[in-house]
ZARO-840200 format. One record per residue (C-alpha): x, y, z; residue in one letter; residue number from 1. Coordinates in Angstrom, 2 decimals. Layout:
REM residues N
(node (X; Y; Z); A; NUM),
...
REM end
This chain:
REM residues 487
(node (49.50; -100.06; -1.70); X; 1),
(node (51.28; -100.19; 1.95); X; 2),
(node (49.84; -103.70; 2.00); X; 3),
(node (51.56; -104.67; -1.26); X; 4),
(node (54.56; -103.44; -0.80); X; 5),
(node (54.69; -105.72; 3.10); X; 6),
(node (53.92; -108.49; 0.63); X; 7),
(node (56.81; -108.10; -1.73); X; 8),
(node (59.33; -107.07; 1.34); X; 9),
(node (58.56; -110.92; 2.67); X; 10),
(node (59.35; -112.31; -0.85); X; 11),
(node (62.29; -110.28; -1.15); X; 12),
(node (63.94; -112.76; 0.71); X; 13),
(node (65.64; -116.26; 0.22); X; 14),
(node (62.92; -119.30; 1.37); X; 15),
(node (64.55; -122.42; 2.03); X; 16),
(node (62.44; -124.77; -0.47); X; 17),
(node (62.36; -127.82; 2.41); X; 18),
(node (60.18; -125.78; 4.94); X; 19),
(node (58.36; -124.03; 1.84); X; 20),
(node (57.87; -126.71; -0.26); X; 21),
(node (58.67; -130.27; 1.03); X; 22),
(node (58.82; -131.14; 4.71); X; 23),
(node (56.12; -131.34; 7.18); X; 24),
(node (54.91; -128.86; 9.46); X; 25),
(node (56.29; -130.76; 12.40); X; 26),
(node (59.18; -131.18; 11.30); X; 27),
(node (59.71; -127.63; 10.33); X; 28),
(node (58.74; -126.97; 14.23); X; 29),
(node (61.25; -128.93; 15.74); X; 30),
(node (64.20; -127.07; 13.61); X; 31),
(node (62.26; -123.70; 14.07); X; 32),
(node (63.68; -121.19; 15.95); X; 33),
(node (60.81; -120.69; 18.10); X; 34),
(node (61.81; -124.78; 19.77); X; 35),
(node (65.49; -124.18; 19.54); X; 36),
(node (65.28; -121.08; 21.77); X; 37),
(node (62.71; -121.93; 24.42); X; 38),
(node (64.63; -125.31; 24.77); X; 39),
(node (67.85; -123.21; 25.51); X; 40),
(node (65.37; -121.43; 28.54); X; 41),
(node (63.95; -125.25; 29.30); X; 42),
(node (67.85; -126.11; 29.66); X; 43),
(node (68.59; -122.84; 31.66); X; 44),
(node (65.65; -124.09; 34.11); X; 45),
(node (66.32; -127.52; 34.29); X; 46),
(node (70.16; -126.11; 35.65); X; 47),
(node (68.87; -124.14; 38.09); X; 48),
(node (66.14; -126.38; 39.22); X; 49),
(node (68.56; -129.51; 39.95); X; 50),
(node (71.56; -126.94; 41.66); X; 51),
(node (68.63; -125.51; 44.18); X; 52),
(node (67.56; -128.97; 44.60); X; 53),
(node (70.87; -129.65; 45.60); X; 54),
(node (71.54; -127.38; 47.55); X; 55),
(node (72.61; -123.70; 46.03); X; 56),
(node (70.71; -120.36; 46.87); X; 57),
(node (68.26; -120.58; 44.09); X; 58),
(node (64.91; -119.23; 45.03); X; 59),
(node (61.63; -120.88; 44.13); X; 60),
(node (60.22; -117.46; 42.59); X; 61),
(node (63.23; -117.43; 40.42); X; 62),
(node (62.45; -120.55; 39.03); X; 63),
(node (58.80; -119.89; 38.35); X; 64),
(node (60.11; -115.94; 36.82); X; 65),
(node (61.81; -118.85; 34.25); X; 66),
(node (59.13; -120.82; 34.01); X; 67),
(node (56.69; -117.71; 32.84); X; 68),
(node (58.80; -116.39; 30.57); X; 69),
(node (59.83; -119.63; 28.41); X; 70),
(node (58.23; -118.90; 25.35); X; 71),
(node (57.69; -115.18; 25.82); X; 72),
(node (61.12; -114.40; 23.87); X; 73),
(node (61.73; -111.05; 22.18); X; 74),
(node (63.90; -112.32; 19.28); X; 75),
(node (64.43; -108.41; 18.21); X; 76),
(node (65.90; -107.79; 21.39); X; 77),
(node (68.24; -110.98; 21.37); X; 78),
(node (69.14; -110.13; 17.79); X; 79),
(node (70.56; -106.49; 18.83); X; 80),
(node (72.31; -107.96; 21.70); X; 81),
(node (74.02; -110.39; 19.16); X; 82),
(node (74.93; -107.77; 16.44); X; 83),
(node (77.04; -105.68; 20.03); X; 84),
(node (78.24; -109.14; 21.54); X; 85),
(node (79.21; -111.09; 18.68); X; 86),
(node (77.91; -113.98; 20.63); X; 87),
(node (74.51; -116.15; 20.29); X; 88),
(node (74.37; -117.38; 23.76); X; 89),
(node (75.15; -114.59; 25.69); X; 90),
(node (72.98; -112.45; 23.77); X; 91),
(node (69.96; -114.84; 24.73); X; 92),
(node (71.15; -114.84; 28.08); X; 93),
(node (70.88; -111.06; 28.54); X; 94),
(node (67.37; -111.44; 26.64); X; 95),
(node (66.32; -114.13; 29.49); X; 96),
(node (67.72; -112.18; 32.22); X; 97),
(node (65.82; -109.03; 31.04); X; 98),
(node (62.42; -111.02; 30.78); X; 99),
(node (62.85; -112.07; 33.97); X; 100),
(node (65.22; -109.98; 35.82); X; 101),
(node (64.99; -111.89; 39.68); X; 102),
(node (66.40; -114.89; 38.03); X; 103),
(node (68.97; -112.78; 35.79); X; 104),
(node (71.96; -113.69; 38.36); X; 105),
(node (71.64; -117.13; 38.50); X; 106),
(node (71.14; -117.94; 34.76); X; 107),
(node (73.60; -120.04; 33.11); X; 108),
(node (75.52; -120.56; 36.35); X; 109),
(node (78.80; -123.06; 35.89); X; 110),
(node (77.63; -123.32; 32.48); X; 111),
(node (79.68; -122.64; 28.72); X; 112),
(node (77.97; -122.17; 25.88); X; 113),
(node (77.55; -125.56; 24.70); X; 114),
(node (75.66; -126.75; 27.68); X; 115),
(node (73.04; -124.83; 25.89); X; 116),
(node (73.44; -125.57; 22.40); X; 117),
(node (74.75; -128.88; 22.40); X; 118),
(node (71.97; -130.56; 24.60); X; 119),
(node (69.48; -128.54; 22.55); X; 120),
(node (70.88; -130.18; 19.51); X; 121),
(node (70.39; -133.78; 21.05); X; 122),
(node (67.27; -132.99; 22.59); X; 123),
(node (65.71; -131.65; 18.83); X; 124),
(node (68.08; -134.45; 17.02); X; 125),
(node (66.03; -136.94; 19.38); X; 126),
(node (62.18; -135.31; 18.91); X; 127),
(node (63.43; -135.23; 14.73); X; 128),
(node (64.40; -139.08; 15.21); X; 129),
(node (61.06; -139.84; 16.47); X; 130),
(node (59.49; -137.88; 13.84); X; 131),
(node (61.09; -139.85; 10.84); X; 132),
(node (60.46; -143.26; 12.91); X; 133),
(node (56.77; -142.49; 12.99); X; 134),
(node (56.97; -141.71; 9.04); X; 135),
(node (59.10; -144.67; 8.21); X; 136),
(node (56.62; -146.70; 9.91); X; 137),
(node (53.67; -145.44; 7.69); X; 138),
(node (55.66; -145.79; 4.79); X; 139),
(node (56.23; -149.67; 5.75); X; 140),
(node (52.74; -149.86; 6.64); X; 141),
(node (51.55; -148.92; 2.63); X; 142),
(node (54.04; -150.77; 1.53); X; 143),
(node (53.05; -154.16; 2.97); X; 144),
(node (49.52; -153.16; 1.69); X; 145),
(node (51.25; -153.68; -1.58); X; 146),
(node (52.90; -156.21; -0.87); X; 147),
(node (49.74; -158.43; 0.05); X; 148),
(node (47.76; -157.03; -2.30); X; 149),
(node (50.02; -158.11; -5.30); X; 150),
(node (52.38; -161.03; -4.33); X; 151),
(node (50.80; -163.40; -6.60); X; 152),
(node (50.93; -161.39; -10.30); X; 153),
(node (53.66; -162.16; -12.07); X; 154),
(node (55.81; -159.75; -13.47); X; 155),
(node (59.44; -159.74; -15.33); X; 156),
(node (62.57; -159.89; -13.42); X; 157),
(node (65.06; -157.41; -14.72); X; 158),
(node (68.65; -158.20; -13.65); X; 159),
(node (71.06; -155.33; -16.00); X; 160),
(node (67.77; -153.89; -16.59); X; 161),
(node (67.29; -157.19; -19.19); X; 162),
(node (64.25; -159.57; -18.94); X; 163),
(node (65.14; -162.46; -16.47); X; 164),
(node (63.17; -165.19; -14.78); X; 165),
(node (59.95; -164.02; -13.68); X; 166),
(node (59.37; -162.59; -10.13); X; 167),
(node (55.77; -161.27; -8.82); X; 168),
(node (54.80; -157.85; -8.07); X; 169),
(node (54.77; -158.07; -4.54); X; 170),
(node (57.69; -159.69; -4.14); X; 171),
(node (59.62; -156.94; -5.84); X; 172),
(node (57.66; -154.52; -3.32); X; 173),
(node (59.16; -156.59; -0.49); X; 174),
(node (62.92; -155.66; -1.62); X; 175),
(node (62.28; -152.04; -1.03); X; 176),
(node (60.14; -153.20; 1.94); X; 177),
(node (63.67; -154.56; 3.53); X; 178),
(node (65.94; -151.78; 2.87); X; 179),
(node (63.34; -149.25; 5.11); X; 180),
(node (62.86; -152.19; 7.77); X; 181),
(node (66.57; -151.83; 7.87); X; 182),
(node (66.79; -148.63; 8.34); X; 183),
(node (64.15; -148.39; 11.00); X; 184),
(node (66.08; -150.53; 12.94); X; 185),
(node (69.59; -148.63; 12.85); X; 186),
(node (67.35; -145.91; 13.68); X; 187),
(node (65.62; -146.91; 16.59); X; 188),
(node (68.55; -148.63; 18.03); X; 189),
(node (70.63; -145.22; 17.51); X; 190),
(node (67.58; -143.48; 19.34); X; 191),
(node (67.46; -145.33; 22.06); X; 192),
(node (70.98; -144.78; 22.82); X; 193),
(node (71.36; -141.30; 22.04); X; 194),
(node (73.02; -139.82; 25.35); X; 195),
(node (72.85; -136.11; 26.36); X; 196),
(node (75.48; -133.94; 26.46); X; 197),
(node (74.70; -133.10; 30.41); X; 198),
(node (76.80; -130.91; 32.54); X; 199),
(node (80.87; -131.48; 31.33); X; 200),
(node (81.66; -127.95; 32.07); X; 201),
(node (84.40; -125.48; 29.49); X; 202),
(node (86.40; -128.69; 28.47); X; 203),
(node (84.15; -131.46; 29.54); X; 204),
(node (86.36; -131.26; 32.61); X; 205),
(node (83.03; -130.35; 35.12); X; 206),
(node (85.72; -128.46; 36.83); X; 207),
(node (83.65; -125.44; 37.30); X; 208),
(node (80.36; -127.04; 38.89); X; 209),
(node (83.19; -129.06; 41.38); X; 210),
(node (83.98; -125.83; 42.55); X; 211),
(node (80.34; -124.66; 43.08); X; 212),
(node (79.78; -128.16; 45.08); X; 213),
(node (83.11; -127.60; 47.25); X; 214),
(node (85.16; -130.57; 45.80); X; 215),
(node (82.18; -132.86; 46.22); X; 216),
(node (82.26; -135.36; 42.49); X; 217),
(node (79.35; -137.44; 44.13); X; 218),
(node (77.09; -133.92; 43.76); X; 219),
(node (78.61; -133.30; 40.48); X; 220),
(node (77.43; -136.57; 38.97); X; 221),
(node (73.91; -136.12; 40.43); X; 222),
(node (73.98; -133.12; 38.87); X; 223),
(node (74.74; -134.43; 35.54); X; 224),
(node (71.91; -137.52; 35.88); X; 225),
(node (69.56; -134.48; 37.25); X; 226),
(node (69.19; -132.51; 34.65); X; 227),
(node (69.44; -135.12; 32.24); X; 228),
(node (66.34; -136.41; 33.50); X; 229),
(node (64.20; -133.12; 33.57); X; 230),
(node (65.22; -133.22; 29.75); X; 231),
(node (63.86; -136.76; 29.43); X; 232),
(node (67.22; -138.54; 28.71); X; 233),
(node (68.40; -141.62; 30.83); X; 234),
(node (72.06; -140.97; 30.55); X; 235),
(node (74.62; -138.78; 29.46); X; 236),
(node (78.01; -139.04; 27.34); X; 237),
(node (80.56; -140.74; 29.52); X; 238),
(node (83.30; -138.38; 28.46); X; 239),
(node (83.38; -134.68; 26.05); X; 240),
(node (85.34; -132.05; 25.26); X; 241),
(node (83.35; -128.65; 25.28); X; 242),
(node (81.12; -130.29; 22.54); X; 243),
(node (79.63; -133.64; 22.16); X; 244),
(node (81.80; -135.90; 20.05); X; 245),
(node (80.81; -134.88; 16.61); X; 246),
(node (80.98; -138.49; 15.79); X; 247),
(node (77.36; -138.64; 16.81); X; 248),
(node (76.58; -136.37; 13.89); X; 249),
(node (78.10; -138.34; 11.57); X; 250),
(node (76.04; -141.48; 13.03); X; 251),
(node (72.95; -140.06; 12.82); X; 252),
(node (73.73; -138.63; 9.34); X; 253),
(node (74.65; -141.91; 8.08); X; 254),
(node (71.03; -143.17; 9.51); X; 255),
(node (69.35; -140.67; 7.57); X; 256),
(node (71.18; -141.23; 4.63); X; 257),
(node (70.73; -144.78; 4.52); X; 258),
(node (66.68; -144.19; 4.37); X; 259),
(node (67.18; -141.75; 1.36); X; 260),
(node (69.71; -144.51; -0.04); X; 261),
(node (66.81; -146.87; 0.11); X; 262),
(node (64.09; -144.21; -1.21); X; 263),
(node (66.13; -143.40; -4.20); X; 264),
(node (66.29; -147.25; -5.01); X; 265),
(node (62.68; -147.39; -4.71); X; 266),
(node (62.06; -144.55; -6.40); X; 267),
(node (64.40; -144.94; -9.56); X; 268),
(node (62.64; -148.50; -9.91); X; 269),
(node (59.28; -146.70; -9.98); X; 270),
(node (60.85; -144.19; -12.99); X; 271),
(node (61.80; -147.23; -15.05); X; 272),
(node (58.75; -149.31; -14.38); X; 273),
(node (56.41; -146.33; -15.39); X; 274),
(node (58.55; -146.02; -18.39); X; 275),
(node (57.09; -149.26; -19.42); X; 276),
(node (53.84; -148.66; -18.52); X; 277),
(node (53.82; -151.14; -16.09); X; 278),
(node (52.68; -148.88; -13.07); X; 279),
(node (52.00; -145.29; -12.01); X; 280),
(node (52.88; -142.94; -9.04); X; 281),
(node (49.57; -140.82; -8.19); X; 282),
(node (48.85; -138.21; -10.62); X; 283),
(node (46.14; -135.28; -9.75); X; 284),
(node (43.51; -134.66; -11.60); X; 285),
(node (44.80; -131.32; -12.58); X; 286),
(node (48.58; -132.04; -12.71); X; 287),
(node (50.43; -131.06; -15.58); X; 288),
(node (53.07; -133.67; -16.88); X; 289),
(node (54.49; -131.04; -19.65); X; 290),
(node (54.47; -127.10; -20.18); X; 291),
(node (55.02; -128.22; -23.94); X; 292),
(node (53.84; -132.20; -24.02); X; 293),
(node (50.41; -131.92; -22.59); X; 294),
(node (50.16; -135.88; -23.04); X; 295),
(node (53.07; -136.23; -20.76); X; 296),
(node (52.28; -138.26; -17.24); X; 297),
(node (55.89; -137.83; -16.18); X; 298),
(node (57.43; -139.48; -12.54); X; 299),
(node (57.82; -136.02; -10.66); X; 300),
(node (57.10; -136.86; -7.32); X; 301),
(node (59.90; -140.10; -7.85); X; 302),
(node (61.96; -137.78; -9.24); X; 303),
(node (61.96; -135.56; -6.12); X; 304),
(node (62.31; -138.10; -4.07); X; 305),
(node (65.83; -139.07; -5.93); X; 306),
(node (66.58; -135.21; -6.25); X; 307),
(node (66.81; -134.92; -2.25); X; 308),
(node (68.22; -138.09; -1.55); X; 309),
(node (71.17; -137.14; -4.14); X; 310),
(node (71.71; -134.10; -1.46); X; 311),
(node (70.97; -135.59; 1.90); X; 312),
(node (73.57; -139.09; 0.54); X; 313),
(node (76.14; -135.75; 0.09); X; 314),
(node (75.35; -134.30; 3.82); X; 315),
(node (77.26; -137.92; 5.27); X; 316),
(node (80.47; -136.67; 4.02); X; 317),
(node (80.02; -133.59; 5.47); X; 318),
(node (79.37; -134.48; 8.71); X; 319),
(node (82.39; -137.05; 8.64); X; 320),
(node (84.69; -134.13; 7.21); X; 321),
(node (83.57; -131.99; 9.99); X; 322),
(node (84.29; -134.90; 12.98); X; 323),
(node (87.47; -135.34; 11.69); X; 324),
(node (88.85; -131.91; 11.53); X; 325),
(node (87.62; -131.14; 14.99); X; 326),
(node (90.80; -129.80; 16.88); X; 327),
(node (91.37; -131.06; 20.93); X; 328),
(node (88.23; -130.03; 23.19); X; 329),
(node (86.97; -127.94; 20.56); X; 330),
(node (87.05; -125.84; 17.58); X; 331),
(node (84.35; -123.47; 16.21); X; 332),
(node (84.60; -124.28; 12.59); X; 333),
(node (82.08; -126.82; 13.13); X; 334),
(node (79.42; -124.45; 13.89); X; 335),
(node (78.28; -122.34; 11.20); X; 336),
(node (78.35; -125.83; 8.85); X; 337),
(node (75.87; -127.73; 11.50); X; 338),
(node (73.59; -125.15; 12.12); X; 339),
(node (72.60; -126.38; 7.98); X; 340),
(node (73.44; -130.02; 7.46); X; 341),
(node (71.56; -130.78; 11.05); X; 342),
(node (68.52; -129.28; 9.95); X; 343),
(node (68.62; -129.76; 6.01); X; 344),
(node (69.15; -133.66; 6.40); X; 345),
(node (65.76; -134.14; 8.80); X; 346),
(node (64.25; -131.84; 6.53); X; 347),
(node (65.05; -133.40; 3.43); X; 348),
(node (64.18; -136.86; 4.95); X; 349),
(node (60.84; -135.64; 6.37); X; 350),
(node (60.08; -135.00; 3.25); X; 351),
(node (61.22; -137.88; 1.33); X; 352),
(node (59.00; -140.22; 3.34); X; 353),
(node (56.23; -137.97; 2.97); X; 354),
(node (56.24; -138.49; -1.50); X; 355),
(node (57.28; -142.14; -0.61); X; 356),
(node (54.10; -142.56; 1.68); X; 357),
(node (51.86; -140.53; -0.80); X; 358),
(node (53.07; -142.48; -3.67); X; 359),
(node (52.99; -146.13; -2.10); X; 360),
(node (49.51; -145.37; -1.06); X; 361),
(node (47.89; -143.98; -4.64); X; 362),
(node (50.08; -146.00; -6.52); X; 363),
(node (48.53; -147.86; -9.68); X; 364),
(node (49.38; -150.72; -11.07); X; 365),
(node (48.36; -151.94; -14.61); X; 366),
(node (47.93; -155.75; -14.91); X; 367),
(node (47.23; -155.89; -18.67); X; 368),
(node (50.09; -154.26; -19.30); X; 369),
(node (52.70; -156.21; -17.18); X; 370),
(node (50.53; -159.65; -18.47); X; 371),
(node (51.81; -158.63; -21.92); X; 372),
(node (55.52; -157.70; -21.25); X; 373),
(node (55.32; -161.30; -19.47); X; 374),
(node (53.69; -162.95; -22.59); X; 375),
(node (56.33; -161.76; -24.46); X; 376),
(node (59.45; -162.91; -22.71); X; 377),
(node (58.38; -166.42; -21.01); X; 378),
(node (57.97; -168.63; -24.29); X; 379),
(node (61.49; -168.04; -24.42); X; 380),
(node (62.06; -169.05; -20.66); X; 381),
(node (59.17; -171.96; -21.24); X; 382),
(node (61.66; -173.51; -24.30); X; 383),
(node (63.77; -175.61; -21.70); X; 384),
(node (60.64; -176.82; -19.81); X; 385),
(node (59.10; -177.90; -23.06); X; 386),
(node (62.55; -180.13; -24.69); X; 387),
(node (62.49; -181.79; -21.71); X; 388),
(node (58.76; -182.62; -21.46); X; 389),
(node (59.30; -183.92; -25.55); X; 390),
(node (62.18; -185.95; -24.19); X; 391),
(node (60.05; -187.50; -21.53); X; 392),
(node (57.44; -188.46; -24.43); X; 393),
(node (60.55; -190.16; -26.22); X; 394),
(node (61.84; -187.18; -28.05); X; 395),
(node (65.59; -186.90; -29.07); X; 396),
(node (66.78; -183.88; -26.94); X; 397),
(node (69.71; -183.08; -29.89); X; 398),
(node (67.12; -182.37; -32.50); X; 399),
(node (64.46; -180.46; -30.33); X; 400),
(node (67.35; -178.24; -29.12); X; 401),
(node (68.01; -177.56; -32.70); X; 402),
(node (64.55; -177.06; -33.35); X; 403),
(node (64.13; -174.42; -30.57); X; 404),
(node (66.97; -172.58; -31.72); X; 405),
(node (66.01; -172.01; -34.81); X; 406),
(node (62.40; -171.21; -33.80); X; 407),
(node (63.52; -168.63; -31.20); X; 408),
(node (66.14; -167.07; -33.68); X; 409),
(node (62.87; -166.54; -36.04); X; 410),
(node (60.90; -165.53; -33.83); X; 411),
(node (63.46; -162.88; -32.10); X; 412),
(node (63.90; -161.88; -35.71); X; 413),
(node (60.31; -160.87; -35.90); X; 414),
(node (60.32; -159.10; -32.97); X; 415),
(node (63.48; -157.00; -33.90); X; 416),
(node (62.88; -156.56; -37.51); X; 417),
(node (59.64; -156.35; -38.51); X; 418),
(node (58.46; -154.93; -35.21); X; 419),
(node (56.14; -158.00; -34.97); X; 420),
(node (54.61; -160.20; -31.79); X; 421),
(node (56.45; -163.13; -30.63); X; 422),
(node (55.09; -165.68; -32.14); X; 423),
(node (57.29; -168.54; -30.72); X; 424),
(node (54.61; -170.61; -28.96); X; 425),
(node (52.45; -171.03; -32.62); X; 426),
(node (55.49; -172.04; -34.50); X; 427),
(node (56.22; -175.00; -31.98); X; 428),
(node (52.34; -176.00; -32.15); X; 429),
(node (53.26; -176.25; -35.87); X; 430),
(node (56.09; -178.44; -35.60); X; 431),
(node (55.67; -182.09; -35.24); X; 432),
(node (58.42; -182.60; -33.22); X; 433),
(node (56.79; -181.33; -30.60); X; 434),
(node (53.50; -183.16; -30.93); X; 435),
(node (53.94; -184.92; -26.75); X; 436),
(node (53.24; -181.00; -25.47); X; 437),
(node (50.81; -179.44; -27.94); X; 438),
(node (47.70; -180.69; -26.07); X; 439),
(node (49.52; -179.29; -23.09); X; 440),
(node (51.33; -175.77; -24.21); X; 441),
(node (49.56; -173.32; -22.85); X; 442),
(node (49.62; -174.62; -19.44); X; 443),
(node (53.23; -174.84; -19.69); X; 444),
(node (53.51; -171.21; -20.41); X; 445),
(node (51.43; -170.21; -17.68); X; 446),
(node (53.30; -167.51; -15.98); X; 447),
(node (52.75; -168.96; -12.17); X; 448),
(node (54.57; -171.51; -12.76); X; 449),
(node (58.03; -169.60; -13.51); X; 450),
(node (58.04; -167.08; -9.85); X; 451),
(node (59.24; -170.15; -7.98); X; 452),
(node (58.86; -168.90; -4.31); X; 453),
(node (57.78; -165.20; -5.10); X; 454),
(node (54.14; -165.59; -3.40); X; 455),
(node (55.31; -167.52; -0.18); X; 456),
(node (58.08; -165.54; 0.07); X; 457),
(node (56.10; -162.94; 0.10); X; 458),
(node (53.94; -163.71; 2.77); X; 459),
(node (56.23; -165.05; 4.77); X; 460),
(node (58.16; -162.15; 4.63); X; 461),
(node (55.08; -159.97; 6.11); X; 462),
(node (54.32; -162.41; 8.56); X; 463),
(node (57.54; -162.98; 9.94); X; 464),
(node (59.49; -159.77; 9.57); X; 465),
(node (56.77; -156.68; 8.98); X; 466),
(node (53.70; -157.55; 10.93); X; 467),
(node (55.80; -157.52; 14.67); X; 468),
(node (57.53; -154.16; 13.76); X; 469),
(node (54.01; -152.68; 13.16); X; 470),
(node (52.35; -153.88; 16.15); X; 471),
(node (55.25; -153.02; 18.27); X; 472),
(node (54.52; -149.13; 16.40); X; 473),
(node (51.02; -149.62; 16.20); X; 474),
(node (50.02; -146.24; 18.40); X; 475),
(node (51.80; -144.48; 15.61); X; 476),
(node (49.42; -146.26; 13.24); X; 477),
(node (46.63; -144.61; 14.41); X; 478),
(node (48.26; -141.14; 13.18); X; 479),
(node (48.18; -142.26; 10.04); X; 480),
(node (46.33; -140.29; 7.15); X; 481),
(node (46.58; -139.64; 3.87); X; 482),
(node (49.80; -137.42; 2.70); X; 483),
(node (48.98; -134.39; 0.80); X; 484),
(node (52.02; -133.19; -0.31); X; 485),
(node (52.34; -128.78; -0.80); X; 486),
(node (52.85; -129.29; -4.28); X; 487),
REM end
């Protein structure tokens, strides 16, 4: 049928995965083409706006023919006028000037090209900033729930992925707590001092709006802070070539990868502690783990997670490749790459907030399970606590040293041979020589004692360094809800 067949025709195409499968709808907005070419009209506007303000022949119905015709864009139209001119901004020039054909001569006027796309770049690279700050902040939010929630349970410390001294659960939560509280912070700071291209003219010279303002710099600078303004930024770049340095690119890269740096950390940790049974990501009622193991609860949305961090860690280079093989005022061998990696990395980041959020919030954690792993390990930590509590009841440290050795060797060998449960603690209450502690063993194997600071780090932690970041964010707070991810 004719329906069919207009079905298959839109799946006869390539579907970037991120806006299909993984990032949010908001983010996908800000990237869309749809904001990228009404902001280029906003931009056009905002131009003529300040120069009649300041003095050139710009009519007031010209402005307002603009104004009507912002988001009224035929993209068919624009995309003819591209394939004849070879030349994206012109050809949306034409399509403005057509829409709204009073305004047509004044369009663009002292302009080049980047004017347009550069600021639009800053202006979406800002909106996208705010948009990942809003998710980091939920996912710091769920994770100090966690963090509160289970500071005090004791769990193993792995340092070369061996058992070592005992840490709690929370605490552990409050390491990949610190590497997003990090990041937010090089974020916001980068945000807040993100400038705007502005009006710099063919070579960032201004030369051409000098000559529309008769010589006069002073009108040329209030230019610049003008239309700035109308495009909500408080200052421009001191200095460009035709193009913003791309050295912002690279910063704001760098930002972004830092986040997925810190998500794949997480997220691998998750993968190895699910291994051992020791917690779980969410997993849906219908979910399938396996097309062949139908047991199988495997780490998928973790896995993601890594998967897109692996590509959006790669996009850094890129972006410092392309900033350092930028030629004088400008070459156009930047362009074709950042009209993907600017995108792709906001996309990809979106996204990896949105499985860390949805897994931080669901996530379940199995306290039998981590009690045994501990039970296991700490009568081998406890042996040094118990010699010297025999050698304060008179014992001869030489011997019990001895004595522990050879118990732990037996015991470890019962462990590794015969597949058996440690059974170090019953062979000391069976050995004379340490009589002083056997009225006291089991409270000298009781696992809070061995996380030394864990719990009041823990808190302290929250209450010094988490709870004023989220009441300086709290409005984004209440957007919070639960993440359901598209699959």
């Amino acid at each position: 049928s004719r329906f069919r067949k207009n079905i298959n025709m839109s799946r006869s195409k390539y579907t970037h995965p991120l806006t299909s499968r993984y990032a949010s709808d908001e983010m996908s907005l800000i990237w869309s083409d749809m904001t990228k070419f009404s902001t280029w009209r906003r931009l056009w506007i905002a131009l003529a706006t300040a120069q009649k303000e300041m003095g050139l022949k710009i009519t007031d119905k010209q402005i307002h023919q603009m104004k009507a015709k912002v988001n009224d864009i035929d993209f068919e139209y624009a995309k003819a006028q591209e394939r004849k001119l070879r030349h994206d901004v012109m050809s949306h020039i034409h399509t403005f000037a057509k829409a709204c054909p009073e305004a047509g001569p004044i369009i663009h006027l002292g302009a080049t090209s980047c004017f347009i796309t550069d600021n639009t770049e800053l202006i979406q690279m800002k909106k996208a900033l705010k948009e990942v700050q809003k998710k980091l902040i939920f996912v710091i939010a769920a994770l100090k729930d966690m963090v509160t929630k289970y500071k005090d349970m004791p769990t193993l410390g792995f340092t070369h992925y061996q058992p070592a001294q005992l840490t709690t659960v929370g605490k552990r939560a409050t390491l990949w707590l610190q590497d997003f509280l990090f990041d937010l912070k090089a974020l916001s700071d980068f945000s807040e001092g993100l400038p705007m291209r502005g009006v710099k003219g063919t070579t960032g010279t201004q030369a051409s709006y000098l000559a529309l303002f008769n010589g006069d710099h002073k009108k040329v600078l209030e230019l610049d802070a003008k239309v700035a303004s109308l495009m909500g930024f408080s200052k421009t770049i001191p200095v460009s070539g035709q193009t913003y340095t791309r050295k912002l690119d690279f910063q704001v890269c760098s930002i972004l990868s830092g986040i997925a740096q810190s998500a794949n950390k997480m997220a691998n940790d998750i993968r190895l502690l699910m291994n051992l049974r020791e917690l779980e990501e969410p997993f849906g009622k219908n979910q399938v783990g396996s097309s062949a193991m139908a047991y199988k609860r495997n780490p998928m949305r973790s896995e993601r997670v890594c998967s897109l961090a692996r590509y959006v860690i790669s996009l850094t280079a890129n972006s410092a490749h392309t900033h350092a093989t930028q030629w004088f005022e400008r070459t156009l061998d930047d362009s074709a790459n950042r009209r993907m990696v600017l995108p792709e990395s906001f996309l990809a980041v979106d996204s990896i907030l949105l499985i860390i959020n949805n897994v931080t919030s669901g996530i379940v954690v199995w306290p039998h399970v981590i009690r045994k792993r501990v039970m296991e390990a700490l009568p081998f930590m406890a042996t040094e606590n118990i010699l010297m509590a025999c050698v304060k009841q008179g014992g001869n440290r030489q011997d019990l040293h001895e004595a522990i050795r050879e118990h732990s060797m037996e015991a470890a060998r019962v462990i590794k041979e015969k597949g058996g449960e440690c059974d170090l603690l019953e062979r000391i209450a069976d050995d004379d020589k340490f009589k002083a502690v056997h009225s006291s063993l089991k409270d000298i194997v009781n696992p809070k004692l061995y996380v030394g600071r864990s719990p009041e780090q823990a808190e302290e932690f929250i209450k010094v360094e988490v709870e004023p970041v989220l009441k300086k964010y709290a409005s984004y707070l209440s957007e919070k809800k639960a993440v359901e991810l598209k699959v």
